[in-house]
Backbone as CSV, one residue per row, in Angstrom:
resi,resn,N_x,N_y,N_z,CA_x,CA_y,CA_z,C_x,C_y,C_z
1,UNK,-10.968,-28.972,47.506,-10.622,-29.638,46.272,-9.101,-29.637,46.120
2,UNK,-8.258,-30.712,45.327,-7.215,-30.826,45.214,-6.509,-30.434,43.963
3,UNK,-6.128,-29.402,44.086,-5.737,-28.609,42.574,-4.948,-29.847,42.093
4,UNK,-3.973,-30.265,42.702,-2.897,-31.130,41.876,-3.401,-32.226,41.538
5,UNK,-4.351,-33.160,41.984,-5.285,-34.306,41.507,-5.895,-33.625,40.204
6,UNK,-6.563,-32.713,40.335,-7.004,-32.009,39.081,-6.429,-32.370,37.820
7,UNK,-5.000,-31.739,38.334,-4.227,-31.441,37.066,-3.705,-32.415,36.545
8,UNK,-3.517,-33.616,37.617,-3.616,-34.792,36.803,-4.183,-35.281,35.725
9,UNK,-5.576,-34.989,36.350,-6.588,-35.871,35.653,-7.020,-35.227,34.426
10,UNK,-6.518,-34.175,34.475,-7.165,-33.281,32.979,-5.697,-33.320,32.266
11,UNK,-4.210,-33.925,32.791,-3.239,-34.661,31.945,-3.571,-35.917,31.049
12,UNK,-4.431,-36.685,32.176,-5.244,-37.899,31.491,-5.928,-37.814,30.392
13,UNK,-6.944,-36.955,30.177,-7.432,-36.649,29.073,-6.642,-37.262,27.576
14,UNK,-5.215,-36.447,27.596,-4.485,-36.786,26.215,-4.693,-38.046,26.034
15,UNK,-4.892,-38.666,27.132,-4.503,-40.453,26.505,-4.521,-40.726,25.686
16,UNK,-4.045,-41.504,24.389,-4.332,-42.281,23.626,-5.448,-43.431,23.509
17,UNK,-5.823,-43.601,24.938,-7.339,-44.616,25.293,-7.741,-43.714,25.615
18,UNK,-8.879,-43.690,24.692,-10.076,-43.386,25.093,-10.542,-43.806,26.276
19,UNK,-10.943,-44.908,26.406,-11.141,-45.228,27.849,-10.735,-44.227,29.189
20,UNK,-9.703,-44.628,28.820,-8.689,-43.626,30.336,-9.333,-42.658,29.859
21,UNK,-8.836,-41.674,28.792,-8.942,-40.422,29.020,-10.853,-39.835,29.497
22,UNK,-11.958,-40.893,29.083,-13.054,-40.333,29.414,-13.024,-40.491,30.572
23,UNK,-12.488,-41.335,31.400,-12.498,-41.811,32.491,-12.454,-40.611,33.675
24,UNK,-10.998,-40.314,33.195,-10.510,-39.068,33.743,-11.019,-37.769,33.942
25,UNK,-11.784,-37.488,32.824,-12.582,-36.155,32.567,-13.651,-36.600,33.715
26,UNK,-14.477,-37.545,33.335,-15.876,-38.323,34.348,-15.214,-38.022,35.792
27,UNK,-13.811,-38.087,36.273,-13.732,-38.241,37.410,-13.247,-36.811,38.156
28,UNK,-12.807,-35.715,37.382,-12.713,-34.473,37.181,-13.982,-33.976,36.922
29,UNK,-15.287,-34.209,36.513,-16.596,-33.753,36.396,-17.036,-34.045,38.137
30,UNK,-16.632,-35.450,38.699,-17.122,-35.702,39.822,-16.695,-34.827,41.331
31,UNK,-15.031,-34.682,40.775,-13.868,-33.611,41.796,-15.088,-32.286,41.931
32,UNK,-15.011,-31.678,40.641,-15.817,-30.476,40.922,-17.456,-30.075,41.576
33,UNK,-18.237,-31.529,41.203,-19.189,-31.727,41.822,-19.047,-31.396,43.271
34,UNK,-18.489,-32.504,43.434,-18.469,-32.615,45.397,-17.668,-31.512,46.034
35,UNK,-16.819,-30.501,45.131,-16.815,-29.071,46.172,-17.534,-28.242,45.818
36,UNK,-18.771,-28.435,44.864,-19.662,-27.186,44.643,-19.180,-26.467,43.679
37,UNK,-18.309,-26.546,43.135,-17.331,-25.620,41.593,-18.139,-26.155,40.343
38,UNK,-18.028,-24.922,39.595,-18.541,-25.157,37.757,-17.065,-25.007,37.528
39,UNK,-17.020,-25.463,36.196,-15.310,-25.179,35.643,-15.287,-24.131,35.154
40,UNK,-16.113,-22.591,34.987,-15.915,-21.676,34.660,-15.164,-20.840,35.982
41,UNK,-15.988,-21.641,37.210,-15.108,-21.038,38.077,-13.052,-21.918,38.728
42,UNK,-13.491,-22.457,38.204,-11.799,-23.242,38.488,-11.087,-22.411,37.135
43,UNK,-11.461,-22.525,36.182,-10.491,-22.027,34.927,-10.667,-20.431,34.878
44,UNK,-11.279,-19.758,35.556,-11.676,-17.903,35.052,-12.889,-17.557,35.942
45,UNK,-12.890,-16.990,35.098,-13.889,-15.770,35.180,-15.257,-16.115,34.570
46,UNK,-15.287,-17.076,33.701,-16.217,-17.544,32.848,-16.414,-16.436,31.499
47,UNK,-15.618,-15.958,31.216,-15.878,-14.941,30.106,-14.695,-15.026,29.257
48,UNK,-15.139,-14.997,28.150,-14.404,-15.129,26.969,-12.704,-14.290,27.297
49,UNK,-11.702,-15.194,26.977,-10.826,-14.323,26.947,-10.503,-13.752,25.964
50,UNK,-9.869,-12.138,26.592,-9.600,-11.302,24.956,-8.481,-11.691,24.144
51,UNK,-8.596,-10.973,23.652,-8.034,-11.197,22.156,-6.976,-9.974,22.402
52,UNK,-5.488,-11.008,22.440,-4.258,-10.013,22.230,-4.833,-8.358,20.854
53,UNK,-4.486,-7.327,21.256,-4.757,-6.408,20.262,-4.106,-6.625,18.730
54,UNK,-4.133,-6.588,17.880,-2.877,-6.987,16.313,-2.087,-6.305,16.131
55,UNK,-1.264,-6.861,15.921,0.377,-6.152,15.871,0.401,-5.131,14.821
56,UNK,0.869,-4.175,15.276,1.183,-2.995,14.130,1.419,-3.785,12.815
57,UNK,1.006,-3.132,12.091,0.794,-3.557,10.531,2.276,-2.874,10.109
58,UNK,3.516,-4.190,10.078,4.609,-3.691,8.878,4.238,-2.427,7.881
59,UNK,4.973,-1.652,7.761,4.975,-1.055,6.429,5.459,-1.261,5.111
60,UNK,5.384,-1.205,4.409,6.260,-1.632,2.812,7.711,-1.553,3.020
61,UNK,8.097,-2.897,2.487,9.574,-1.876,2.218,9.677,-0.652,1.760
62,UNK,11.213,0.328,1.895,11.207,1.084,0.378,11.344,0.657,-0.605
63,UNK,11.003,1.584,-1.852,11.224,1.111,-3.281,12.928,0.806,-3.093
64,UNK,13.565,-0.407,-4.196,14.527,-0.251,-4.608,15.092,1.122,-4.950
65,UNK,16.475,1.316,-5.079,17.003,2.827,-5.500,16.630,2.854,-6.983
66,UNK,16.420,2.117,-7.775,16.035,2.453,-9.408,14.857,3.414,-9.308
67,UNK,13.597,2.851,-8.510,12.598,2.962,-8.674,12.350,4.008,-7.771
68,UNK,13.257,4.396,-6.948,13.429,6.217,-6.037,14.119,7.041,-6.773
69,UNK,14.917,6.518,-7.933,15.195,7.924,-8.915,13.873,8.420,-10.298
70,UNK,13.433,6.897,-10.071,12.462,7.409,-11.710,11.560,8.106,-10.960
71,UNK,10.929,7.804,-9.352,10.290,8.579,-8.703,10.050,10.108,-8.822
72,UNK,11.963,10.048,-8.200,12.053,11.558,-8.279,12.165,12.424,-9.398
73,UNK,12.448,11.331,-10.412,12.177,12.204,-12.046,10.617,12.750,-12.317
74,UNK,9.682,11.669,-11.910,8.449,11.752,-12.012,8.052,13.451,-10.943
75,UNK,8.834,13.231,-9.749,8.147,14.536,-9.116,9.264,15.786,-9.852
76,UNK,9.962,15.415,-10.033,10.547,17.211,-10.725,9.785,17.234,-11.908
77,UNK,9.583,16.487,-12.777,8.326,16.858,-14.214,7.460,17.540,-13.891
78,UNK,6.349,16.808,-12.480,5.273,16.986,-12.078,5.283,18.717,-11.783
79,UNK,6.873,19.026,-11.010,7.051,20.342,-10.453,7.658,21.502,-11.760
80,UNK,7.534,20.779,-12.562,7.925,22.019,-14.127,6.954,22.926,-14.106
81,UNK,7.571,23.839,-14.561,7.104,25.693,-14.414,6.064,25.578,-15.851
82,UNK,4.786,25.049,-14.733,3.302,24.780,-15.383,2.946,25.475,-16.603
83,UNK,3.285,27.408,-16.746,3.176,28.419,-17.569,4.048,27.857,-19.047
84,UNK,4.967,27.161,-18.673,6.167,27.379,-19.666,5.043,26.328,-20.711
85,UNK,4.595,25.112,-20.165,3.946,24.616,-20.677,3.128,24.625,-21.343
86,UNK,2.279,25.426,-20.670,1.016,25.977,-21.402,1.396,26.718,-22.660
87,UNK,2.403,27.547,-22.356,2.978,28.495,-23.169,3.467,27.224,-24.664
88,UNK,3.908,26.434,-24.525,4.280,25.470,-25.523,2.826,24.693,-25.940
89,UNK,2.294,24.576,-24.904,0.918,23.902,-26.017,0.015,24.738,-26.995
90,UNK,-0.011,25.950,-26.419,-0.581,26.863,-27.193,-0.029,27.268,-28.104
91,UNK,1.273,27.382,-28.132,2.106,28.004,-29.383,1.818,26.608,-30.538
92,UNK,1.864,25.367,-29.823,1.890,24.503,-30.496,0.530,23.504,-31.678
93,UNK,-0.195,24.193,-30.625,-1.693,23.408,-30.723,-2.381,24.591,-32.333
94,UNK,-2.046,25.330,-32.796,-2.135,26.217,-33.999,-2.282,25.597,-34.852
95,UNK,-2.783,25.410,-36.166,-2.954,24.757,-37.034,-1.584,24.378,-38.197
96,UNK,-1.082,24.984,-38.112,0.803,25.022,-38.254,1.289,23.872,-37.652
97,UNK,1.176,23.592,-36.444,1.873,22.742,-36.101,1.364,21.298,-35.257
98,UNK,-0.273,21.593,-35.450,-0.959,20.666,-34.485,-1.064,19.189,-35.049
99,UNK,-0.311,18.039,-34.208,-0.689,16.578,-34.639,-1.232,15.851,-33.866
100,UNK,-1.259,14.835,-33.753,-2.206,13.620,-32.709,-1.540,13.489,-32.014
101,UNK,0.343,13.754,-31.836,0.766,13.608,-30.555,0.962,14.724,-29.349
102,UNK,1.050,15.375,-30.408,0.749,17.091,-29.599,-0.850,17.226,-28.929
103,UNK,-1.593,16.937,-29.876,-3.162,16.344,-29.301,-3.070,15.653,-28.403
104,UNK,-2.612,14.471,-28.291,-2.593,13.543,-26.832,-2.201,14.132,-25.648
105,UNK,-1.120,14.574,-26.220,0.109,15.000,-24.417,-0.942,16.553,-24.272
106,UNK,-1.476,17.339,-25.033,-2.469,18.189,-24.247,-3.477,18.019,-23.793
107,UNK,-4.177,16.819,-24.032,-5.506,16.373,-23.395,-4.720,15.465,-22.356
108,UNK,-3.592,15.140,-21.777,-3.031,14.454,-20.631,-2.596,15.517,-19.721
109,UNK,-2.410,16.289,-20.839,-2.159,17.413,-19.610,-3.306,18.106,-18.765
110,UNK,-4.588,18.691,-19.605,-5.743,19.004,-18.987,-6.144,18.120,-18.257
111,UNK,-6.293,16.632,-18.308,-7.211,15.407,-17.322,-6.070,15.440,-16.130
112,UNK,-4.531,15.028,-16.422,-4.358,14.486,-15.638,-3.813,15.504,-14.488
113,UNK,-3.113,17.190,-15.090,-2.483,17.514,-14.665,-0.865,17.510,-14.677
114,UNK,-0.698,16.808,-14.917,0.779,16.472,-15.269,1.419,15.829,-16.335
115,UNK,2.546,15.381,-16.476,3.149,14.708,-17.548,4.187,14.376,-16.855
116,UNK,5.068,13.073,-17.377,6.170,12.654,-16.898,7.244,13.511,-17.550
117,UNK,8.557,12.971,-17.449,9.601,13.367,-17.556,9.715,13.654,-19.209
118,UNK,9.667,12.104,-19.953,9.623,11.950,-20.907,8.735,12.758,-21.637
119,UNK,7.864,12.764,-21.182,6.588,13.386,-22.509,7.225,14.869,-22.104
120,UNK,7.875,15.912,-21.274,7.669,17.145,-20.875,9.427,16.917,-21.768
121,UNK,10.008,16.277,-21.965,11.481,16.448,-23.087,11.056,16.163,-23.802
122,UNK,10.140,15.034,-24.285,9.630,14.933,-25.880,8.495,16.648,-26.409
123,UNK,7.945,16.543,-25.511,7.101,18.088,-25.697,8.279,19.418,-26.307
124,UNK,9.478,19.809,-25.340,10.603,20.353,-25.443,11.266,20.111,-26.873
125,UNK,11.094,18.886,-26.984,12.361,18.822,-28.472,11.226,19.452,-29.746
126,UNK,9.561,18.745,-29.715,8.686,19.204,-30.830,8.711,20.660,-31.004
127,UNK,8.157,21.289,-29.597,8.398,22.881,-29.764,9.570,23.688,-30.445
128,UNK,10.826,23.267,-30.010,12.245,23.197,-30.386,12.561,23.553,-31.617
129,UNK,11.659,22.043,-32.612,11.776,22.427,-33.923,11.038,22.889,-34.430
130,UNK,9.322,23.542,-33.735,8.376,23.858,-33.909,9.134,25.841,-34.114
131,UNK,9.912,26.086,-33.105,10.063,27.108,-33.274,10.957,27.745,-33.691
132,UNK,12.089,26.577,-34.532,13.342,27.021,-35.379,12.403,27.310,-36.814
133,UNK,11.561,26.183,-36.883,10.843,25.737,-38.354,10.266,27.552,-38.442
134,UNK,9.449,27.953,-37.531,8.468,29.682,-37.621,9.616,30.682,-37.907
135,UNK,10.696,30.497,-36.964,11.310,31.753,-36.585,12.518,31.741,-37.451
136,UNK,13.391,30.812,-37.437,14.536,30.294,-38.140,14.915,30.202,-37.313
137,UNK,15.344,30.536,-36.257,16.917,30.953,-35.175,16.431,30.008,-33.615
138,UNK,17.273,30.127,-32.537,16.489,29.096,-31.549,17.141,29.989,-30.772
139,UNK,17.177,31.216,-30.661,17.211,32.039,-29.594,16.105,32.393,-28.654
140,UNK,14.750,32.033,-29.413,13.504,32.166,-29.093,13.051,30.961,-27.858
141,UNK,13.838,29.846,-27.944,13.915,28.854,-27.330,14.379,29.066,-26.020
142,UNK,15.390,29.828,-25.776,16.299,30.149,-24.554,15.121,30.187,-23.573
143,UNK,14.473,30.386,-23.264,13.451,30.573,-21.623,12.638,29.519,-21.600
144,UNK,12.471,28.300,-22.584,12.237,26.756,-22.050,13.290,26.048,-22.028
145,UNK,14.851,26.543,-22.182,15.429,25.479,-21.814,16.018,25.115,-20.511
């Protein structure tokens, strides 16, 4: 068989006529006939070819730098000296001084475990005056600040 006649004729194909191009295929069906070839054996192996593996999956960008400092605000809150806390909800949660926001940020604290930045300085300032208002003096304060 004549590889390069082949490759002609399966150039033919594109034609724009139909004509030609069935022509061509018909006469490329006939090439392979008369040397005994299937076109699985001229083109392969007859088996599916694989499939390139998928390219490593990009990773995210990083965050912008805004959004790597509120981060790291978020993990030093997260890492506040857990006791001191407790120690302020309990002092706080007393009937003296207990409100719905002191209520909230302690039931966020039991579910979630943590508190952000904000709620653990807003927590700080209530106690603050929670414990000038009992004691008078804010010397008592010195080991949460």
């Amino acid at each position: 068989m004549d590889r390069t006649r082949l490759i002609k004729l399966m150039m033919l194909t594109t034609s724009s006529n139909d004509n030609e191009a069935l022509s061509a295929l018909r006469m490329a069906n006939r090439m392979l006939a008369d040397a005994s070839l299937a076109w699985s054996e001229v083109l392969g192996s007859g088996r599916q070819p694989q499939r390139a593996a998928d390219p490593p999956r990009r990773q995210p960008p990083p965050p912008p730098p805004s959004q790597r400092r509120q981060q790291a605000k978020r993990n030093d809150a997260d890492d506040g000296d857990a006791d001191d806390i407790e120690a302020m909800f309990e002092e706080l949660t007393t009937a003296e001084f207990a409100n719905s926001f002191i209520e909230s940020l302690h039931r966020q604290w039991k579910e979630r475990g943590r508190l952000t930045a904000k709620q653990i300085i807003a927590l700080r300032r209530v106690h603050l005056a929670a414990m000038k208002q009992k004691y008078g003096r804010t010397s008592y304060y010195g080991r949460f600040s």
